[in-house]
FIMI-426719 format. One record per residue: x negated, y, z of N, C-alpha, C in turn; residue number from 1; residue in three letters. Coordinates in Angstrom, 2 decimals. Each point is the difference from the previous one (the first is absolute). Example, Ala and Ser with C-alpha at 12.3 -4.5 7.8 and 13.67 -1.06 7.14 Angstrom:
BEGIN
     n.x     n.y     n.z    ca.x    ca.y    ca.z     c.x     c.y     c.z resi resn
  -13.19   -5.69    7.80    0.89    1.19    0.00   -0.90    1.20    0.00    1  ALA
    0.35    1.05   -0.72   -0.82    1.19    0.06    0.77    1.09    0.73    2  SER
***
This chain:
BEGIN
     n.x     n.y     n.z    ca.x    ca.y    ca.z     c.x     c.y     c.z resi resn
 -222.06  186.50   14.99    1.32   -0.09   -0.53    0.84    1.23    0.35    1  UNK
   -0.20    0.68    1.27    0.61    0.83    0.28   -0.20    1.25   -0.73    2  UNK
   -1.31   -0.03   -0.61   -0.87    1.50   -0.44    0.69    0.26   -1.43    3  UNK
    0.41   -1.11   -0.57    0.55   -0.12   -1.03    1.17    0.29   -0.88    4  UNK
    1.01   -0.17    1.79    1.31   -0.08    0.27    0.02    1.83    0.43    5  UNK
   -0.73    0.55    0.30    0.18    0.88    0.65   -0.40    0.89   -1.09    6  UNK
   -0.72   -0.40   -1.03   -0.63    0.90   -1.52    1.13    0.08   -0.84    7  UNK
    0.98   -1.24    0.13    1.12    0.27   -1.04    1.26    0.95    0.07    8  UNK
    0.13   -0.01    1.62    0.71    0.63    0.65   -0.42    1.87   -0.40    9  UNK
   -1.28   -0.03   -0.06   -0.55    1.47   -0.17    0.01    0.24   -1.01   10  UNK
    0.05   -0.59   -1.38    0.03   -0.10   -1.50    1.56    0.40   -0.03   11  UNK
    1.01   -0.77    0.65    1.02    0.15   -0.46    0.56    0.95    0.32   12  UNK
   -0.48    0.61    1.22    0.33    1.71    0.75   -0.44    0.85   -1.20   13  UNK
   -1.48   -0.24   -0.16   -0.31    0.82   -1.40    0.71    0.57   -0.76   14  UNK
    0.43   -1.41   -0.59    0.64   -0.05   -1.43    1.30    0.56    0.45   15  UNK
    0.82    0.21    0.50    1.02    0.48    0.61    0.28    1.35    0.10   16  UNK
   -1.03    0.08    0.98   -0.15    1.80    0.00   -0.52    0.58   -1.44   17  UNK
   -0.61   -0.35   -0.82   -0.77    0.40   -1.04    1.59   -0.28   -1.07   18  UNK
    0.61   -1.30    0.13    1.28    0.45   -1.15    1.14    0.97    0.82   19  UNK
    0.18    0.19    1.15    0.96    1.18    0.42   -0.57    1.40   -0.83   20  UNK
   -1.16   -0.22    0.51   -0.66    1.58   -0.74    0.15    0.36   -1.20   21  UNK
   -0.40   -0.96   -0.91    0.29    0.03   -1.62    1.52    0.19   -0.57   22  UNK
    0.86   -0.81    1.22    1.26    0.31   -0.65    0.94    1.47    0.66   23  UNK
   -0.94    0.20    0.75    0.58    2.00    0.71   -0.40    0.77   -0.94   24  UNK
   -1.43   -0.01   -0.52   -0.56    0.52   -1.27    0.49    0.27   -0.78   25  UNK
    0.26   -1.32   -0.86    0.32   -0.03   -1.39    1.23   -0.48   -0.10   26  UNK
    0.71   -0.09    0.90    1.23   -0.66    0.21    0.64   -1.16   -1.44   27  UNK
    1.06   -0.12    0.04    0.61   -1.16   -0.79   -0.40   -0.06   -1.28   28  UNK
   -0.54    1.34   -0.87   -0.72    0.40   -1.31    1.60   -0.37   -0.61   29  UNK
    0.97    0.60    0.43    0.93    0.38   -1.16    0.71    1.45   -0.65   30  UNK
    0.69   -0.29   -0.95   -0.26    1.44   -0.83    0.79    0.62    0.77   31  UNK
    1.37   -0.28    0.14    1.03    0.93    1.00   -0.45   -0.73    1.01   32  UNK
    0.97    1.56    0.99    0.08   -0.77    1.55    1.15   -1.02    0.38   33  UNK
   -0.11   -0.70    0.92    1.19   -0.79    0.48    0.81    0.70    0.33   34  UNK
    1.74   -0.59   -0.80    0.87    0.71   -0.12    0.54    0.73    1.52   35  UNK
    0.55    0.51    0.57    0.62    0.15    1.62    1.17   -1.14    0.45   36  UNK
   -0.33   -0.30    1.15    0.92   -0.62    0.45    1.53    0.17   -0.01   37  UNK
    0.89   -1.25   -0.59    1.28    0.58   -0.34    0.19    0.48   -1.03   38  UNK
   -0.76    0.01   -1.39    0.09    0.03   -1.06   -0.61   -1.41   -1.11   39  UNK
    0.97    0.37   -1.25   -0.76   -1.62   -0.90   -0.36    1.03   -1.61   40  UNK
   -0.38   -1.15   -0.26   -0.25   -0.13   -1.73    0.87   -0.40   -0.47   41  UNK
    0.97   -0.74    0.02    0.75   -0.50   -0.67    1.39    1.26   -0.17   42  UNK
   -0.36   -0.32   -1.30    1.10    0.73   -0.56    0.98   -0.30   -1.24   43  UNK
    1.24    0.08   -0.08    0.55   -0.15   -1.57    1.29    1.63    0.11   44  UNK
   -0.30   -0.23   -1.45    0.63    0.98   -0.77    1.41    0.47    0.74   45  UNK
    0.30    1.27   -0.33    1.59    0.32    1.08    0.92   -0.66   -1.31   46  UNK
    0.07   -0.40   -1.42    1.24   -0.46   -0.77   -1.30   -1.10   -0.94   47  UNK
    1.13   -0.82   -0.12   -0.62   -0.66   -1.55   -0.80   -0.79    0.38   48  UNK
    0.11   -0.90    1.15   -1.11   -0.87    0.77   -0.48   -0.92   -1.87   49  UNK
   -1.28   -0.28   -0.17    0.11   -0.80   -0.75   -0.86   -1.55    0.46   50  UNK
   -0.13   -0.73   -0.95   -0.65   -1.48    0.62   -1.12    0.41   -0.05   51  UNK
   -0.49    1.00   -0.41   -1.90    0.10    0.23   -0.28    0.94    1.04   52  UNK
    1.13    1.08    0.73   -0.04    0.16    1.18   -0.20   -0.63    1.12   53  UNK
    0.74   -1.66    0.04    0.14   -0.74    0.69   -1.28   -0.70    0.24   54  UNK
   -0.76   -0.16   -1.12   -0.95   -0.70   -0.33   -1.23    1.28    0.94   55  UNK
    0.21    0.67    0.18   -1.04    0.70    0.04   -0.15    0.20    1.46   56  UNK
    1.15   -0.17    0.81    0.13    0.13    1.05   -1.24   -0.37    1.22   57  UNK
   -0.37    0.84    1.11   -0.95   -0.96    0.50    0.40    0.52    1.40   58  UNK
   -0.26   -1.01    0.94    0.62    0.24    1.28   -1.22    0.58    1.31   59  UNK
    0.40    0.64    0.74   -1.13   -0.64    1.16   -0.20   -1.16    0.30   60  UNK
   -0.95   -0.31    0.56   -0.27   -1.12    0.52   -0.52   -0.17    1.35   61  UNK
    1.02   -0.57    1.12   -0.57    0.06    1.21   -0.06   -1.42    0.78   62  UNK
   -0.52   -0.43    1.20   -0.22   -1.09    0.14    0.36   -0.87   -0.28   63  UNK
    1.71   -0.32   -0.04    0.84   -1.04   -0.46    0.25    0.18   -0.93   64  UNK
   -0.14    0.66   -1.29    0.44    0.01   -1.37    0.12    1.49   -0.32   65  UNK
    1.08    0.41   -1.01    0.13    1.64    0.10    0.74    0.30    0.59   66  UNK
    0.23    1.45   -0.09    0.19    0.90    1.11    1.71   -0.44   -0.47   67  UNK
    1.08   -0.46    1.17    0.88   -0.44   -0.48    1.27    1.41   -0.08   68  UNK
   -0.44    1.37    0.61    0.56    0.97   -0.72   -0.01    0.27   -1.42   69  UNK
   -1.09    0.15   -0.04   -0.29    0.03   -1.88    0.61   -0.52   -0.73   70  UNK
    0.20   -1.64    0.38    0.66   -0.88   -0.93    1.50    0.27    0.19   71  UNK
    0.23    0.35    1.33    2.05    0.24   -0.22    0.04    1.64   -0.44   72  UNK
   -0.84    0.36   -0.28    0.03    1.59   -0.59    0.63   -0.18   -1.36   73  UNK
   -1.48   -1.18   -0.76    0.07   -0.20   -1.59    1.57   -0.83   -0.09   74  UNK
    0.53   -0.66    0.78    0.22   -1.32   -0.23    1.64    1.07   -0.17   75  UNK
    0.15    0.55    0.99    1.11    0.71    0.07    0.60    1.13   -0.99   76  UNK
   -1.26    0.89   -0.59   -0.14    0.95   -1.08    0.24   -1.15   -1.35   77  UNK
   -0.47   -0.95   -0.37    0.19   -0.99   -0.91    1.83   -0.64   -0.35   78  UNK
    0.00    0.22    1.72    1.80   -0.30   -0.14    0.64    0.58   -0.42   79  UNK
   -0.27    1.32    0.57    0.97    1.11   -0.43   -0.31    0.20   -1.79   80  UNK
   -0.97   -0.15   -0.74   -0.28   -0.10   -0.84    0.82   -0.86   -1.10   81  UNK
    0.19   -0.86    0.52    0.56   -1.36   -0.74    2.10    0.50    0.64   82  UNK
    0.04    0.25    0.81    1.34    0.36    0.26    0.37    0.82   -0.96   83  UNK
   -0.78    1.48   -0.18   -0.07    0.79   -1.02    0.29   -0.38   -1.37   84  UNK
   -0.87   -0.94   -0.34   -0.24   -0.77   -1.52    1.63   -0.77   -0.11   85  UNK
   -0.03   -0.66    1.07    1.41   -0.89   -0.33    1.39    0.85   -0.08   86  UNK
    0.01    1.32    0.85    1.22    1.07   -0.06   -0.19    0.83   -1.34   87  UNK
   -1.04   -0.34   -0.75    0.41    0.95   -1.23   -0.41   -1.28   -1.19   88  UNK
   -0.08   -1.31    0.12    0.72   -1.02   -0.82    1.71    0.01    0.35   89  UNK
   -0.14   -0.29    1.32    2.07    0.29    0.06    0.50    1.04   -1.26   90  UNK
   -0.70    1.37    0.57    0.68    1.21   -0.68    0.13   -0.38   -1.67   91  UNK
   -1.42   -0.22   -0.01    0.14   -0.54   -1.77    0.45   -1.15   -0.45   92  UNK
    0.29   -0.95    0.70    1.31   -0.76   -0.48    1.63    0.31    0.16   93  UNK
    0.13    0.57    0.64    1.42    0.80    0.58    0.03    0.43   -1.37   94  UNK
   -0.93    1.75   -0.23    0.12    0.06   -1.31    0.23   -0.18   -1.30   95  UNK
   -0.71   -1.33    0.16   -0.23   -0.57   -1.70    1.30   -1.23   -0.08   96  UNK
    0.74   -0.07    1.48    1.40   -0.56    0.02    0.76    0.85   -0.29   97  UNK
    0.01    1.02    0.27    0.96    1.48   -0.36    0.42    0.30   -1.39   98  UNK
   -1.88    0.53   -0.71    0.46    0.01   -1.32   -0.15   -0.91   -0.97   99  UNK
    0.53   -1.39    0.30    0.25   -1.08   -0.22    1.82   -0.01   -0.53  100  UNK
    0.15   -0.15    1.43    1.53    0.09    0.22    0.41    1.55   -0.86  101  UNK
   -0.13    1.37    0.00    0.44    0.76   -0.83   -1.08   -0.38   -1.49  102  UNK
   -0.27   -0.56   -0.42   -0.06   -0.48   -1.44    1.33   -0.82   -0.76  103  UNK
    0.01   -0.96    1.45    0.79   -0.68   -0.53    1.84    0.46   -0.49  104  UNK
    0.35    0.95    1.47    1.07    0.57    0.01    0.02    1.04   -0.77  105  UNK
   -1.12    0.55   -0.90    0.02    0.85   -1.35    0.65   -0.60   -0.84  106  UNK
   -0.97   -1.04   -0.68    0.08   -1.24   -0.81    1.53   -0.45    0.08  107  UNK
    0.75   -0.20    1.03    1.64   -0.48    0.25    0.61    1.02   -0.43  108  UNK
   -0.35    1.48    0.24    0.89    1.45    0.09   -0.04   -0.34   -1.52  109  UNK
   -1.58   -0.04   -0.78    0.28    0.51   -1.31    0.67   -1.14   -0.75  110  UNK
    0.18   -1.22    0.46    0.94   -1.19   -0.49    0.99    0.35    0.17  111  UNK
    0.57    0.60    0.87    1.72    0.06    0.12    0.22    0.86   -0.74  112  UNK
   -1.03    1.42    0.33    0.77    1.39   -0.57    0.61   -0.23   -2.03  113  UNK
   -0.70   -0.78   -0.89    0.00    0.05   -1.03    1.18   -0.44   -0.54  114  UNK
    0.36   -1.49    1.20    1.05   -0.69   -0.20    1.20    1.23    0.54  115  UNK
    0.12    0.77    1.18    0.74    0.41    0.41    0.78    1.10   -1.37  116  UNK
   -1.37    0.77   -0.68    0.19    0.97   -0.65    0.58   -0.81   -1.27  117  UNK
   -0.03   -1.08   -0.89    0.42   -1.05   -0.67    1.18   -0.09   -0.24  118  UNK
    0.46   -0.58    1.57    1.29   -0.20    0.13    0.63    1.32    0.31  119  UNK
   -0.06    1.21    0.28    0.05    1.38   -0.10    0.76    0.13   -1.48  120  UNK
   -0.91   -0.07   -1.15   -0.08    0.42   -1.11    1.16   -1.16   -0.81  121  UNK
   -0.36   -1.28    0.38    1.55   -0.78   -0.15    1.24    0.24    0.22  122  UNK
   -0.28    0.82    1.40    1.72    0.52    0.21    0.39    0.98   -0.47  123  UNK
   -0.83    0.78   -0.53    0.30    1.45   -0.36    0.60   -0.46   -1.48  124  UNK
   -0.85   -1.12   -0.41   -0.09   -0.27   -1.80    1.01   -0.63   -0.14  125  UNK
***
């Protein structure tokens, strides 16, 4: 029982040393190298975040979930994004209140002026 116990033990040293070796060798068999420490993949656009940016997004991933810099990186660049988007809906409603209101106060000018010039031409007549 012992000879047995003591064969598996030597199999599994084997196999051990024999996969350290293979993976110093031939290491991970990927195309790039692993990125450096303190850097990501994840990236979005500097303007114009769109929803398939978002979609595309991919995080590290480290023991407890992803890397939770990454995510207040995106999460924060996304804000400012949407702050952006909503300060130039303001602007373009401000606007389209503006020349709104001078349509309208045209529209009044050229109502009065006709009458004004009218009654002008009444008094003269």
């Amino acid at each position: 029982m012992m000879t047995i116990l003591l064969y598996l033990i030597v199999m599994a040293l084997v196999g051990a040393m024999i996969f350290l070796a293979a993976s110093a060798v031939f290491g991970r068999s990927e195309e790039l190298p692993p990125l450096p420490p303190g850097t990501t993949a994840t990236v979005l656009p500097a303007e114009d975040v769109t929803g398939a940016d978002v979609d595309a997004l991919r995080f590290q991933q480290v023991l407890r979930g992803y890397k939770a810099s990454e995510v207040d990186w995106a999460l924060h660049r996304l804000g400012l994004e949407i702050d952006s988007l909503r300060a130039q809906l303001g602007r373009d409603e401000k606007s389209e209140v503006l020349v709104k209101a001078d349509a309208s106060a045209k529209a009044e000018a050229t109502q009065e002026a006709p009458e004004t010039e009218s009654e002008a031409k009444d008094s003269q007549g």
